[in-house]
LUMGU-763600 format. One record per residue (C-alpha): residue in one letter; x, y, z. Coordinates in steps of 0.5 Angstrom, whole numbers, padded with zeros to 4 digits, always signed. Example, Ala and Ser with C-alpha at 12.3 -4.5 7.8 and 13.67 -1.06 7.14 Angstrom:
REM residues 2
A+0025-0009+0016
S+0027-0002+0014
REM end
This chain:
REM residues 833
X+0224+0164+0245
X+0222+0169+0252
X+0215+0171+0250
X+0213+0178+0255
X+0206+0179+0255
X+0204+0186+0257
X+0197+0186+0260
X+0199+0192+0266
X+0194+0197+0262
X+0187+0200+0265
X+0183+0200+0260
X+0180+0208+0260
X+0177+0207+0254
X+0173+0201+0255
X+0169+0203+0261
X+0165+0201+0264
X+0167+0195+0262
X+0174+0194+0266
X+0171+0198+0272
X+0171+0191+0276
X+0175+0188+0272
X+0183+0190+0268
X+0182+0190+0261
X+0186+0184+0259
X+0180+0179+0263
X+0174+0183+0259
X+0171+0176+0254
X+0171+0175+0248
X+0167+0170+0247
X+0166+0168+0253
X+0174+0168+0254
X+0178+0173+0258
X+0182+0176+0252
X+0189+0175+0255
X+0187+0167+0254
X+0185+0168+0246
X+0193+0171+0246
X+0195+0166+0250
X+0192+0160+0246
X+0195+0163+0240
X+0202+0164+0243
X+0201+0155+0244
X+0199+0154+0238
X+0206+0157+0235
X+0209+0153+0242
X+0211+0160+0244
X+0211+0157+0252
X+0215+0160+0256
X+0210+0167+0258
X+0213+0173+0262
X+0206+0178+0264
X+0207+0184+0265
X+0203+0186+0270
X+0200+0193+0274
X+0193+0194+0274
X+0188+0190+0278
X+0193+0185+0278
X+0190+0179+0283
X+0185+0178+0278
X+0189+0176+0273
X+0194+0172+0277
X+0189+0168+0280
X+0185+0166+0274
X+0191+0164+0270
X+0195+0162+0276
X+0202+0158+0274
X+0199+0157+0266
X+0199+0150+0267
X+0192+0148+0266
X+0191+0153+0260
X+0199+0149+0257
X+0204+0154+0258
X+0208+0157+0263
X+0207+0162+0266
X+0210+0168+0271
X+0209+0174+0272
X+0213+0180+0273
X+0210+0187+0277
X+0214+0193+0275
X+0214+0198+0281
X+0213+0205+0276
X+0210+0207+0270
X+0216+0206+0265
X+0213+0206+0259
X+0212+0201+0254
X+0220+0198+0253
X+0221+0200+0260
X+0217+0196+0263
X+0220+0190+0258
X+0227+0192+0261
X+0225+0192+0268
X+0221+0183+0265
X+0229+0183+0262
X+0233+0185+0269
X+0228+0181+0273
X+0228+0175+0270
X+0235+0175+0268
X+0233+0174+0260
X+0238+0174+0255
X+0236+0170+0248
X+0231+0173+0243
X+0225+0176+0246
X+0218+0176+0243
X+0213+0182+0246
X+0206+0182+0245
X+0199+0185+0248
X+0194+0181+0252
X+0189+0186+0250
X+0189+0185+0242
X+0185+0179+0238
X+0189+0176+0233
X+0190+0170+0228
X+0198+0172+0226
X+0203+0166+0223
X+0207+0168+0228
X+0212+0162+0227
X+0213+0165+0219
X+0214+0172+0223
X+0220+0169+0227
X+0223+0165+0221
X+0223+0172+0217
X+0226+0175+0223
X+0232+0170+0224
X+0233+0169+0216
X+0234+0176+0216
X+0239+0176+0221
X+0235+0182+0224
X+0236+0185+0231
X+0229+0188+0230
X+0222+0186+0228
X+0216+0189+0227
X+0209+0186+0225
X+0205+0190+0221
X+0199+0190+0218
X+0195+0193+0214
X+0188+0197+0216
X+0182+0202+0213
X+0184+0207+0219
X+0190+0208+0221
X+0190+0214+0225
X+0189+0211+0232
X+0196+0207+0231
X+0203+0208+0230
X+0204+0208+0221
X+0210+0205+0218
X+0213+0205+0210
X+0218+0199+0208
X+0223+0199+0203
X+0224+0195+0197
X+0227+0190+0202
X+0222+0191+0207
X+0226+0194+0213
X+0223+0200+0215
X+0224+0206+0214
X+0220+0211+0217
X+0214+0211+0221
X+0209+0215+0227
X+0205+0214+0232
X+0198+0216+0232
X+0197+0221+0226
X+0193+0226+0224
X+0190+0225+0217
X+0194+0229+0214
X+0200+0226+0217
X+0197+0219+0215
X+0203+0216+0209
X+0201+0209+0210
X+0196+0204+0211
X+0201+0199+0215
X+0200+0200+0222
X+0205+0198+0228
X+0201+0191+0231
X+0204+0192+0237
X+0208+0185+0236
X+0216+0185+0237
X+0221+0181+0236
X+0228+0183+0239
X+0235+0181+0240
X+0239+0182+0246
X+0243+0187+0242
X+0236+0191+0241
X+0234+0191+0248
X+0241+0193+0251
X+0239+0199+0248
X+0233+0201+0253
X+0235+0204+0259
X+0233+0201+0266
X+0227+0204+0271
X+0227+0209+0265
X+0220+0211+0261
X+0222+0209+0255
X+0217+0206+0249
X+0218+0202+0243
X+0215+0207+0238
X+0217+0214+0240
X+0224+0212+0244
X+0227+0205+0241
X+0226+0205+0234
X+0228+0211+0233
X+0234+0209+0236
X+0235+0204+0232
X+0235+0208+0225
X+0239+0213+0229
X+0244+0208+0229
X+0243+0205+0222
X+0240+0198+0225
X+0235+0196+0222
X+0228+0194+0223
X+0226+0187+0219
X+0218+0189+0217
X+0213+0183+0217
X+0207+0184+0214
X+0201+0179+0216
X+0195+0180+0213
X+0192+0176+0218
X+0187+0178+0222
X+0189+0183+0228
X+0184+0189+0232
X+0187+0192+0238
X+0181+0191+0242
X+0182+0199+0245
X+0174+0202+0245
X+0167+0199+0246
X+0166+0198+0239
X+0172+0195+0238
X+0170+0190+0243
X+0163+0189+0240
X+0166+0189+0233
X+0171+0184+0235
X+0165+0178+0238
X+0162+0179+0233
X+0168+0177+0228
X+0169+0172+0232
X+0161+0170+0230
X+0161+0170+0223
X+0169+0166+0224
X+0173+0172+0221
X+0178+0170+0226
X+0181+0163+0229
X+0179+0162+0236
X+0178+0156+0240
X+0171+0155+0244
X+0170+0152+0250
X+0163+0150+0247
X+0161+0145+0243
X+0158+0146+0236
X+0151+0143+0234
X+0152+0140+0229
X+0150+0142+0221
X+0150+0149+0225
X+0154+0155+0227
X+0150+0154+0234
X+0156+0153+0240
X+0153+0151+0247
X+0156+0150+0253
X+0156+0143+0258
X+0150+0143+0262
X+0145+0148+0259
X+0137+0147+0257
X+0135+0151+0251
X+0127+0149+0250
X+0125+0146+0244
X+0121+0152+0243
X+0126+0157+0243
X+0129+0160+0236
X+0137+0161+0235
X+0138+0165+0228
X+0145+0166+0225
X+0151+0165+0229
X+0150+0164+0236
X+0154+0162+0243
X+0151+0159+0249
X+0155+0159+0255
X+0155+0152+0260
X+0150+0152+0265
X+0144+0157+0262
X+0138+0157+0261
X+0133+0158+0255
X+0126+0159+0256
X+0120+0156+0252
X+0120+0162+0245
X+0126+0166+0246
X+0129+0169+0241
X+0136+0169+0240
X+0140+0172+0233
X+0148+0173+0232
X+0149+0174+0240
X+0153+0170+0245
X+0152+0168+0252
X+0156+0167+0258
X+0155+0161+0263
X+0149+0161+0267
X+0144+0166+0264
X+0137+0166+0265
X+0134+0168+0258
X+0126+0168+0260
X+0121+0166+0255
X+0119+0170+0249
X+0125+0175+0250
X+0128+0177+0243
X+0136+0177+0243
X+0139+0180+0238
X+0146+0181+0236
X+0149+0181+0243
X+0154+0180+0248
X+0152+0177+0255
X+0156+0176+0260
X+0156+0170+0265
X+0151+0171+0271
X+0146+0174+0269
X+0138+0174+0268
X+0132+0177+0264
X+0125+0176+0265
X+0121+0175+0261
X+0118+0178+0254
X+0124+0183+0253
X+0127+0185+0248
X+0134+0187+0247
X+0139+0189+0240
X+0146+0191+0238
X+0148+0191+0246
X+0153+0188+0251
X+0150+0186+0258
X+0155+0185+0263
X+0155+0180+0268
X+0151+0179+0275
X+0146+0183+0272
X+0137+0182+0273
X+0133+0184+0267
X+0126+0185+0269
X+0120+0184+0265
X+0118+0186+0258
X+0123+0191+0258
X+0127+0194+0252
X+0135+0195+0251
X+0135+0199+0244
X+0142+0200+0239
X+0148+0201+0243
X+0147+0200+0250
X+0151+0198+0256
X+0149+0195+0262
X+0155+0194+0267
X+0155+0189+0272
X+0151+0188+0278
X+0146+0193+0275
X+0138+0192+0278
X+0134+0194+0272
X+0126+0193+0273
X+0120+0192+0269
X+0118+0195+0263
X+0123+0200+0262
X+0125+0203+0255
X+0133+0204+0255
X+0134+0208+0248
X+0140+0207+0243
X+0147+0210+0247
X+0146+0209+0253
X+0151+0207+0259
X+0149+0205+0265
X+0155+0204+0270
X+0155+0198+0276
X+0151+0197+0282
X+0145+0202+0279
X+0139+0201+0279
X+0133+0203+0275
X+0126+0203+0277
X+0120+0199+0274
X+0116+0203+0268
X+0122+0208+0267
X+0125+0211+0260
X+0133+0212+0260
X+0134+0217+0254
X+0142+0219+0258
X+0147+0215+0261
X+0149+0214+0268
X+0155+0218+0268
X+0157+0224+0266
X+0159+0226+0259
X+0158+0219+0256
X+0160+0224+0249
X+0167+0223+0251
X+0168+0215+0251
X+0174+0216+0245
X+0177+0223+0247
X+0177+0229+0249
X+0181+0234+0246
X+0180+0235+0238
X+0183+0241+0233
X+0182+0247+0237
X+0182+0244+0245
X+0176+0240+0248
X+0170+0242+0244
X+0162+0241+0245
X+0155+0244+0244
X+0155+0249+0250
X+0152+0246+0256
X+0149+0240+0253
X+0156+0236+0252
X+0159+0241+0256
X+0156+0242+0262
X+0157+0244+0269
X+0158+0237+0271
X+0163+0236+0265
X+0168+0242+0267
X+0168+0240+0274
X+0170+0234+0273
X+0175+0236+0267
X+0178+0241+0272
X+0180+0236+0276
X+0183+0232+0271
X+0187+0238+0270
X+0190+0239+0276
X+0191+0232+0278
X+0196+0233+0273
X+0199+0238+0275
X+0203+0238+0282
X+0200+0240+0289
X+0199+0248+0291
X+0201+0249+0283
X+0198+0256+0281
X+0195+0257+0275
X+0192+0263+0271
X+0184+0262+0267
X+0181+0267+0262
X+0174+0266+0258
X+0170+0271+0253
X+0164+0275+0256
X+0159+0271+0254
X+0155+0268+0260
X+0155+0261+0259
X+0162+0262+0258
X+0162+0265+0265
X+0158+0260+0268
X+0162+0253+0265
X+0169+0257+0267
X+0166+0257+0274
X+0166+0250+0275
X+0172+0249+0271
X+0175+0253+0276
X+0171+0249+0282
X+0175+0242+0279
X+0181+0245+0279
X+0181+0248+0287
X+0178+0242+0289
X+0184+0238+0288
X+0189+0243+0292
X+0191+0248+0285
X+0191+0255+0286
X+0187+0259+0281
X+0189+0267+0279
X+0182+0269+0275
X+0183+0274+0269
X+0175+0274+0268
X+0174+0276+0261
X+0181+0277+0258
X+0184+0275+0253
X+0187+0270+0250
X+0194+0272+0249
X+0194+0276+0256
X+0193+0270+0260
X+0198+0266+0256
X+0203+0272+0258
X+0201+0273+0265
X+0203+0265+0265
X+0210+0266+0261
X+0212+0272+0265
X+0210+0271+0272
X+0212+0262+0273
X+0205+0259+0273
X+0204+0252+0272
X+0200+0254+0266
X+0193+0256+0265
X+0185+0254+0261
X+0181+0260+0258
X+0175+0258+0256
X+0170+0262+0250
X+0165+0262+0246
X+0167+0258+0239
X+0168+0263+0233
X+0166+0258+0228
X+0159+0255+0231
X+0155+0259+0236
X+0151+0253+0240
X+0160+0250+0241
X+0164+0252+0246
X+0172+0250+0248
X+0177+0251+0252
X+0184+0252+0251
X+0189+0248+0256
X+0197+0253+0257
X+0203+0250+0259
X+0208+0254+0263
X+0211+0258+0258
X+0203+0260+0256
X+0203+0255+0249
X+0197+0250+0249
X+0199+0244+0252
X+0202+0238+0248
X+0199+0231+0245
X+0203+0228+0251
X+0200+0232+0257
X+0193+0232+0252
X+0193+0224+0253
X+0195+0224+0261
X+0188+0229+0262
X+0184+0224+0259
X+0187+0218+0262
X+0185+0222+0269
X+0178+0225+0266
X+0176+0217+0264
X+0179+0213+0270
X+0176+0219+0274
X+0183+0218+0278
X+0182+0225+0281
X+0187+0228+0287
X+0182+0230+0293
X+0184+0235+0298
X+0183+0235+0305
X+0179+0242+0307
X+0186+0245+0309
X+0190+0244+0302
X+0184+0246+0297
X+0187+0251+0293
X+0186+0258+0294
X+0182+0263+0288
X+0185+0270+0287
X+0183+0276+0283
X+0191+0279+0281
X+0191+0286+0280
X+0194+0291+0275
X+0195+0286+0270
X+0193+0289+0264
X+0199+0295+0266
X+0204+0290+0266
X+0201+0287+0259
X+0201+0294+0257
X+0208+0296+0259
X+0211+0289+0256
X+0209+0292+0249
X+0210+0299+0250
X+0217+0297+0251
X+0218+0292+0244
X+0216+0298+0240
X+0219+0304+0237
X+0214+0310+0240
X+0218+0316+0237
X+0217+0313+0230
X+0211+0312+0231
X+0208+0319+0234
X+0212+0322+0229
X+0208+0319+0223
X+0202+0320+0226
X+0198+0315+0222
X+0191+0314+0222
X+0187+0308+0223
X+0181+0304+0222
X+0180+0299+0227
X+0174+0294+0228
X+0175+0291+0235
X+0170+0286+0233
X+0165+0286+0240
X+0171+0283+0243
X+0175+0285+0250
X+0181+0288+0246
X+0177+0294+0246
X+0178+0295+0253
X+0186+0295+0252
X+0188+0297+0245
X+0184+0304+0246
X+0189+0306+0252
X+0196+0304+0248
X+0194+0307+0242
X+0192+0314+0246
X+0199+0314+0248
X+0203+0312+0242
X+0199+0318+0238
X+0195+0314+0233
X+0188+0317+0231
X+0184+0312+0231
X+0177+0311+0229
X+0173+0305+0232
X+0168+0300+0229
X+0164+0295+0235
X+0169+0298+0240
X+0165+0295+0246
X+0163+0288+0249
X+0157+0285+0246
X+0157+0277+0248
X+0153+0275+0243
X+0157+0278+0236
X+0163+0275+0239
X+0162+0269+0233
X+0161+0271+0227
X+0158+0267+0221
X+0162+0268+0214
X+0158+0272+0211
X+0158+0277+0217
X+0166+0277+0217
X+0165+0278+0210
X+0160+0285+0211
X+0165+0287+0216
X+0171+0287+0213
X+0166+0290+0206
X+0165+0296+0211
X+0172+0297+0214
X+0175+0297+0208
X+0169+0303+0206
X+0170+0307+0212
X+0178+0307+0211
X+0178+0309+0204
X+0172+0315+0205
X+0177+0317+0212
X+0183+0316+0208
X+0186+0312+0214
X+0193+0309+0213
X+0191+0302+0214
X+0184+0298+0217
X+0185+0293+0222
X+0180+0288+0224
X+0181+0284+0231
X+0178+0277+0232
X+0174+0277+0237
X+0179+0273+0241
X+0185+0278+0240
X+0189+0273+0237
X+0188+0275+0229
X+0188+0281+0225
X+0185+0282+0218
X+0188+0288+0214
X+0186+0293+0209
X+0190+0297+0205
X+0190+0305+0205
X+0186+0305+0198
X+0181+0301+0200
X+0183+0294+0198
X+0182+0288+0203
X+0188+0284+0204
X+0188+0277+0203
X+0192+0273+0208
X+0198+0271+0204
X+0199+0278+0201
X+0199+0280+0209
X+0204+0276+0210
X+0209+0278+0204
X+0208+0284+0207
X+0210+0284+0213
X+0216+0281+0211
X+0219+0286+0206
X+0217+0291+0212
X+0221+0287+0216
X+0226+0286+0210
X+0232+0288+0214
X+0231+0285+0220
X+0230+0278+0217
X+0236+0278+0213
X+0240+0271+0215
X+0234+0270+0220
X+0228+0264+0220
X+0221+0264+0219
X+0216+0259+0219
X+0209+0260+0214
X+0205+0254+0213
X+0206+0248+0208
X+0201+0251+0203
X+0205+0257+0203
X+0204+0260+0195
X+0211+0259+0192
X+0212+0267+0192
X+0212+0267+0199
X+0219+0261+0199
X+0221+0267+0193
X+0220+0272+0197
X+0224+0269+0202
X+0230+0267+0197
X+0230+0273+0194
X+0231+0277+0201
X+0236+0272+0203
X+0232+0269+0209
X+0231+0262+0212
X+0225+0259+0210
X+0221+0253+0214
X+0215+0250+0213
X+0209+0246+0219
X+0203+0244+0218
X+0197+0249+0219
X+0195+0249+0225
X+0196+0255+0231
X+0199+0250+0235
X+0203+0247+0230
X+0207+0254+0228
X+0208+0256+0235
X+0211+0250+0237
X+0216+0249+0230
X+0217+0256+0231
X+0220+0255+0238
X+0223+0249+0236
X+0227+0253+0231
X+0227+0259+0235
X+0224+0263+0229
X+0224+0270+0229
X+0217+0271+0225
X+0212+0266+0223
X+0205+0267+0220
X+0198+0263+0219
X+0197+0265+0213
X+0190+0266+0216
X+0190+0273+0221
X+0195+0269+0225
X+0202+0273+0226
X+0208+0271+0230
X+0214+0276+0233
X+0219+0272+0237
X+0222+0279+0239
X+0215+0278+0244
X+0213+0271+0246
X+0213+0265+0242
X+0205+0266+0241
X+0200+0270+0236
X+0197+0276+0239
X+0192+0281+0235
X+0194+0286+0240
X+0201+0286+0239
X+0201+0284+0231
X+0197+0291+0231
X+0202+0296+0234
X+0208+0291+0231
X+0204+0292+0224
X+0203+0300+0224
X+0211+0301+0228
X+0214+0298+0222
X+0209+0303+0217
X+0212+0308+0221
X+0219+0307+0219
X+0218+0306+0212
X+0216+0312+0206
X+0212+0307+0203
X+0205+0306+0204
X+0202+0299+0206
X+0199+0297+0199
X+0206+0299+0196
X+0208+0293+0200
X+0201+0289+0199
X+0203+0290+0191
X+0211+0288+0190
X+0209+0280+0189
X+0204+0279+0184
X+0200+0273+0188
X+0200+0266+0183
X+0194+0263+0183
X+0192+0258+0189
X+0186+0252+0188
X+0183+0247+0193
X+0179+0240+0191
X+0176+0236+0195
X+0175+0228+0192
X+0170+0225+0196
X+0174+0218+0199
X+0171+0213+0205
X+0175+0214+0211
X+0177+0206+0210
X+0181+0208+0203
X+0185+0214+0207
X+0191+0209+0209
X+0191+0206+0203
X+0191+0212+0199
X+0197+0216+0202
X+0201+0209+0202
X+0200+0208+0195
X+0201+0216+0193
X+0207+0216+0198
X+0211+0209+0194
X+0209+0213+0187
X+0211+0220+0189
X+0219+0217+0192
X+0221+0220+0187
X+0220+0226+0186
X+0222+0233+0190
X+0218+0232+0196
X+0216+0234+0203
X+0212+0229+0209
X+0211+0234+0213
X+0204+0234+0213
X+0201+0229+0207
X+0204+0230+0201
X+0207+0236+0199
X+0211+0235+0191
X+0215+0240+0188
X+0214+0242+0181
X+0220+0248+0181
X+0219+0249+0173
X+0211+0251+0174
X+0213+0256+0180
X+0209+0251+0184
X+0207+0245+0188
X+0201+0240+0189
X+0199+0238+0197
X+0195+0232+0198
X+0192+0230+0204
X+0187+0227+0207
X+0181+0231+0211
X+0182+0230+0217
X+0174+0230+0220
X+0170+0229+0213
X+0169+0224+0208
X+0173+0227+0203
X+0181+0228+0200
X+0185+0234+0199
X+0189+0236+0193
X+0192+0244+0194
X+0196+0246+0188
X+0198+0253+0187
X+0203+0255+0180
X+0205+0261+0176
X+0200+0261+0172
X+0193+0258+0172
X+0195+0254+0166
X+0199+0250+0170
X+0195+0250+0176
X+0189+0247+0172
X+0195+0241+0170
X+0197+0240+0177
X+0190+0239+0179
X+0188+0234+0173
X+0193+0230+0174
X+0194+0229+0181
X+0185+0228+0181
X+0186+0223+0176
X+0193+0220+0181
X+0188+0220+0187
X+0181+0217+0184
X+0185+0211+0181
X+0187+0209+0188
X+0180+0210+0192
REM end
C-alpha cells in the first residue's frame, strides 16, 4: 500500500513557530512532528512514503533525504499549484504513476492510531472509501460526521458552527481510498476531500467505510495545541519513541552526552536533549529540553518547551512557556504563563516578560526591561479574525490603527490588482479614524477605494451591486457594546463575504503575505459624487408613488441618531408622508444602545404615535438595516407579528412564491404560509445566512425575525430605508390598518432555556441527541429542530455558539404544551451532559 503524507501546509496559526521552519519540522519532543508520523506509519510496515510538499520544502527534504536512515522510503512530490487537499493527492497519483490502494495522512498530527485494524476493516468491508474518525469534546474546529448502524457515513461537515455540531465524531484527516475513488478527482484541479470528493461518493451511492479509533489523535493546528500535545507526550498519553534514555525507576529522559549536576532538581516528567548542560541548583519541572542547552544555575524550569541551541543565565525563572531555538536568556529574568520567545531572540538581564507574550525572531530585548505586549501586531488574533458579525474588537485597543492597515492589506491581496472597492463607516470618530487605515491597507497593495464616508450600510451594498465594484468594508461602532467596534467585508454583489474568502484574509493576514505596490500602481482614493441621488431614484423606481400620495399616512419615525436622517427625510417629502421625527440628527455617541434604552425608545415612539394618531411608528436602527414597528393604537409590535404582517400585506403578491423566515419561526408563521398557499423555507438566524438561503433560493421575501426585512424585488440584502417605504406602499393599497394585519394570527407561546453544559460535552450531546431523534419528524439544518405537528409546535436544540451553555427553544399552541416540551427535552439533555 502507497502512503501519501501531506506536509505542503504553512502553519499560519503556529506562528512564530514556523516562521523559519515549515510546520511539519516543528519538535515535539525534541522530534520533527513529521518523523513521529513517520514512525508511526513503520510501526504498521506502512513503508512506501510519497510527501507531498510545497512550503519551505528544502528543509524538509534535506532532514528526511531518501527515508533510509529513519526506515522507509522516501520521495517526495512538489505540486506546482494550490489544488486543494485531494488535488494535491491527484497530481502524487498522476506523478508517481499510482494505481493500488492509497493511504492519506497528515504530517502535522500527533497520533497512536491502529492503523493496521483501520486497513483491515476497510478491505473486509470490501470499501472504496475509508474515513478514520474519532471522537472529540470540541469538534467545531473539524469536519463532523454521523455513521449508520453498519458504520458507513451518512452525513457529515466541515468546521461547524455550534449550532450545526450533530456529532462528536470528527474527520481525522486519515484516508483510505481506492482506485475507483481516487479516479473521481479531477487533475491540476482544486478539489478537497471534505467539501468536493465524499460528497461525490454519496452522490453516486459509494459508500464511505467509517473506522472509529479511540486512540489518541490531536491535530496540531495552533500554539496551544502544540503546548497540549508535549506536554501529552510528557505524562505518556500518547505512544511516541525517544532518542533518549530513561533514568531508570524515573519518568527522567536524557540525551548522549549531557551534564546534569548532582545539585540540580528534576520534578515530574522531564526531557533532556544530548549534549546539554545542567547547572548546579537548577530547577526543571514537566518540561522538555532540546539538544545542546545551557540552563544556568538556580534557574527554575517549569512545565516547558525548549528547543535546541539555546541558553539561560543564571537564577531565571520561566513557567508554562515555549522558548525556540538559538535563543540567550539573560540573567535573573522572568518568562511568566503563556509565553513565546522565537529563535535567535536576544533577551537581556532582569527582564519581566508578563503571561501572553509573543516575541518574534531576531528581537532583542534590553537588560531591566518589562514586556506586558507582543512583539507583532494584534497578537488577540492567533486563531481567527472573523467571528459572528465580521472581524470584531475593543476599539483601538485590539483594533487599532496598526491592525487595520495591516487588515486592509490582507483585504486587497485578496482581490486582483487595480480592483475598485467601495467603503462606508457610522459617524463616530474612532470609526473614522480606524477606517482610515483600513483604507491605507488597502492602496498600499494596488486596489482603488471609493469612500462613502459615513453612509450607511445598505447604500454601500448597493453602490457595490449596481455599479460592478469588487466588493467593499464598512466599518461602525458595534450596536451591542459600546467600547467594540467591527468591520463588515462585501463581495461583489454587495453580500458579506463568504466563510471561503474569510479564511483566505486570514491566511494573507497571519502570513503577513501582502502584495506591495510599486509607487506608480498604488490605488487611487476617490470620493463619487451623486450617490445617494441613485440610491434614491433606485427605491423611488420599486415603489408605488400614486398609492402612496393618495392615502396620505402619518408617520412617527425615530431614526435613532443614525445617518438615515440625512436620506430618508428627502424621499418621504416627495411621496407625500407627513412625518413626525424622533433623534432625526447625528449624535455618534447614541448610535449604540443598551436594552434598556431600545426599550425607552420604543416606550416613547409608541406614545407619541398614539397621542398624534399616526398610522404607524417605525423605529431605524442606527445602521439603517432594521425597522421596529408600532401599530396605529399604539401598541409595540413584537418581531414575529411584524413578519406575519407583512406577509398578509403582501398575500397576493406571494401566492405560489418562496419565503425564507428563521428556524425558530413560531408554527403560526409556517401556518400562515400553508393557509396562504406560499412556499415556506427555513435557515439558520444569522443575517448572513437568510441572505444567502435567500439568493440560493431566489426568494421573494425573507425576514430575521429580529427588525430584518428582505424584498428581493430590490436587492438580496436587509435595508431599513427601503423596508420603510415598502411597509407604508403596502398599507397604502390596503383599507385595513396595520394592527388589523398585526392581530389576524393570534401569537402561540414561544420559550427559551438555557442548560449549563462545558463546551467539552456539546459534541457528545448533539451526537447522542441526534441518534435518539432519527426517528422523529426532523430538520438539521441548524441543531436539532423536532417537529411536534399534534401540539402546533416544535423543540430546537442547540449548542450556544459562544457560552457554556445548550439551548432548548420551543414554541406549541398552548402554554401547556410548551411547558411539556421544554420538561421532556430538559430531562433529554441533562441526562447526556
Amino acid at each position: 500500500m502507497k502512503t501519501i503524507l501531506m506536509a505542503g501546509g504553512f502553519g499560519t496559526r503556529l506562528r512564530p513557530l514556523t516562521i523559519k521552519i515549515p510546520k511539519p519540522m516543528v519538535p515535539v519532543v525534541n522530534k520533527p512532528i513529521m518523523l513521529h508520523v513517520i514512525n508511526l506509519l513503520k510501526r504498521h510496515q506502512l513503508l512506501n512514503i510519497s510527501a507531498l510538499l510545497f512550503f519551505q520544502h528544502d528543509v524538509i527534504k534535506n532532514f528526511f533525504q531518501d527515508g533510509q536512515e529513519f526506515g522507509v522510503d522516501l520521495s517526495y512530490i512538489l505540486p506546482d499549484e494550490d489544488y486543494g487537499t485531494a488535488g494535491a493527492v491527484k497530481y502524487a497519483i498522476v506523478e508517481e504513476n499510482i494505481n493500488e490502494t492509497i493511504l492519506v495522512i497528515s504530517s502535522d498530527i500527533l497520533c497512536d492510531f491502529d492503523l493496521t485494524k483501520a486497513i483491515e476493516s476497510h478491505k473486509k468491508k470490501h470499501a472504496k472509501a475509508t474515513i478514520i474518525l474519532t471522537h472529540t469534546k470540541d469538534p467545531t474546529s473539524y469536519g463532523i460526521v454521523i455513521t449508520d448502524s453498519n458504520s458507513n457515513i451518512e452525513k457529515f461537515l466541515e468546521k461547524p458552527s455550534w449550532g450545526e455540531v450533530f456529532s462528536d465524531l470528527i474527520n481525522t484527516g486519515i484516508y483510505i481510498l481506492e482506485k475507483e475513488a481516487y479516479d473521481l478527482i479531477p487533475e491540476k484541479t482544486e478539489f478537497d476531500f471534505s467539501k468536493d470528493l465524499f460528497p461525490l461518493l454519496l452522490e453516486k451511492n459509494i459508500k464511505i467505510n467509517a473506522y472509529i479509533d479511540n486512540g489518541y489523535w490531536k491535530d496540531i493546528g495552533n500554539i496551544s495545541e502544540y503546548f497540549a500535545a508535549n506536554m501529552d507526550c510528557l505524562e505518556s498519553k500518547v505512544r511516541i519513541e525517544l532518542n533518549e534514555e530513561r533514568i531508570e525507576n524515573t519518568n527522567f529522559y536524557v540525551g548522549k552526552n549531557t551534564n546534569i549536576n548532582f545539585t540540580s532538581t528534576l520534578e515530574g516528567s522531564v526531557v533532556i536533549g544530548e549534549n546539554s548542560i545542567i547547572e548546579p541548583k537548577a530547577r526543571i519541572k514537566n518540561s522538555i529540553i532540546g539538544k545542546n542547552v545551557h540552563i544556568g544555575k538556580n534557574c527554575n524550569i517549569e512545565n516547558t518547551i525548549v528547543w535546541d541551541n539555546t541558553q539561560i543565565l543564571q537564577d531565571s525563572q520561566i513557567r508554562n512557556s515555549i522558548i525556540l531555538d538559538n535563543v540567550t536568556i539573560g540573567c535573573q529574568t522572568i518568562i511568566d504563563d503563556n509565553c513565546v520567545v522565537s529563535s535567535s531572540v536576544k533577551i537581556g538581564n532582569n527582564v519581566i516578560i508578563k503571561p501572553n507574550v509573543k516575541i518574534w525572531p531576531n528581537k532583542e530585548v534590553e537588560s531591566g526591561a518589562i514586556l506586558s505586549s507582543s512583539l507583532i501586531w494584534a497578537e488577540k488574533w492567533s486563531y481567527m479574525l472573523f467571528a459572528k458579525y465580521g472581524v470584531t474588537g475593543l476599539a483601538n485597543l485590539e483594533i487599532t490603527p496598526e491592525f487595520c492597515t495591516k487588515l486592509g492589506s490582507a483585504y486587497a491581496t485578496s482581490l486582483k490588482e487595480k480592483s475598485t472597492v467601495v467603503c462606508g463607516r457610522d459617524t463616530h470618530p474612532v470609526s473614522r479614524l480606524l477606517n482610515r487605515a483600513l483604507m491605507s491597507g488597502v492602496l498600499s497593495c494596488g486596489v482603488n477605494v471609493e469612500d462613502l464616508s459615513d453612509t450607511p450600510i445598505p447604500i454601500i451594498r448597493y453602490i457595490i451591486k449596481t455599479t460592478g465594484k469588487s466588493g467593499g468594508f464598512y466599518l461602525r461602532r458595534s450596536p451591542f457594546d459600546t467600547e467594540f467596534v467591527d468591520i463588515k467585508f462585501f463581495d461583489n454583489n454587495g453580500m458579506d463575504i463568504v466563510s471561503s474568502k474569510e479564511k483566505t484574509i486570514e491566511r494573507l493576514f497571519f502570513r503577513e503575505d501582502f502584495r506591495k505596490s510599486p509607487i506608480n500602481k498604488v490605488g487611487n482614493l476617490n470620493f463619487p459624487y451623486h450617490v445617494i441621488e441613485s440610491y434614491n431614484n433606485s427605491i423611488l423606481n420599486k415603489l408605488n408613488i400614486d398609492s402612496i400620495k393618495q392615502k396620505s399616512l402619518r408617520v412617527v419615525i425615530d431614526y435613532s441618531y443614525g445617518s438615515a436622517s440625512k436620506i430618508l427625510p428627502n424621499i418621504l417629502g416627495k411621496i407625500g408622508i407627513e412625518v413626525i421625527s424622533l433623534n432625526a440628527f447625528i449624535e455618534p455617541n447614541k448610535t449604540t444602545r443598551t436594552k434598556e434604552e431600545f426599550d425607552q425608545a420604543q416606550h416613547t415612539l409608541s406614545i407619541i404615535t398614539k397621542s398624534t394618531n399616526a398610522d404607524l411608528g417605525i423605529m431605524l436602527d442606527s445602521g439603517c438595516e432594521k425597522v421596529f414597528l408600532v401599530d396605529n393604537h399604539g401598541e409595540i409590535v413584537d418581531n414575529e407579528s411584524a413578519v406575519r404582517a407583512l406577509i398578509l400585506l403582501q398575500a397576493q403578491k406571494l401566492k405560489g412564491k418562496k419565503i425564507i423566515l428563521p428556524i425558530n419561526a413560531s408554527f403560526m408563521c409556517e401556518k400562515l404560509c400553508n393557509d396562504l398557499n406560499i412556499e415556506f423555507y427555513e435557515s439558520p438566524f444569522t443575517m448572513k445566512e437568510l441572505m444567502y438561503n435567500a439568493y440560493n433560493l431566489k426568494a421573494d421575501f425573507s425576514a430575521d425575525a429580529n427588525g430584518g426585512f428582505l424584498f428581493s424585488e430590490y436587492q438580496y440584502f436587509f435595508d431599513g430605508i427601503y423596508s420603510t417605504l415598502k411597509i407604508l406602499e403596502l398599507l397604502s393599497l390596503q383599507e385595513k390598518s396595520i394592527s388589523q394585519f398585526v392581530n389576524m394570527y393570534e401569537s402561540t407561546p414561544k420559550r427559551k432555556v438555557l442548560i449549563p453544559c462545558p463546551f467539552d460535552k456539546k459534541g457528545s450531546v448533539m451526537r447522542k441527541l441526534f441518534e435518539d431523534t432519527q426517528n422523529t419528524d426532523r430538520l438539521t439544518t441548524f441543531g436539532i429542530k423536532i417537529y411536534h405537528k399534534d401540539m402546533e409546535g416544535w423543540v430546537l436544540l442547540y449548542p450556544e455558539e459562544d457560552k457554556s451553555y445548550f439551548a432548548i427553544e420551543a414554541n406549541a399552541k398552548t402554554q401547556k404544551d410548551l411547558e411539556n416540551l421544554i420538561d421532556t427535552y430538559k430531562e433529554m439533555v441533562k441526562k447526556y451532559i
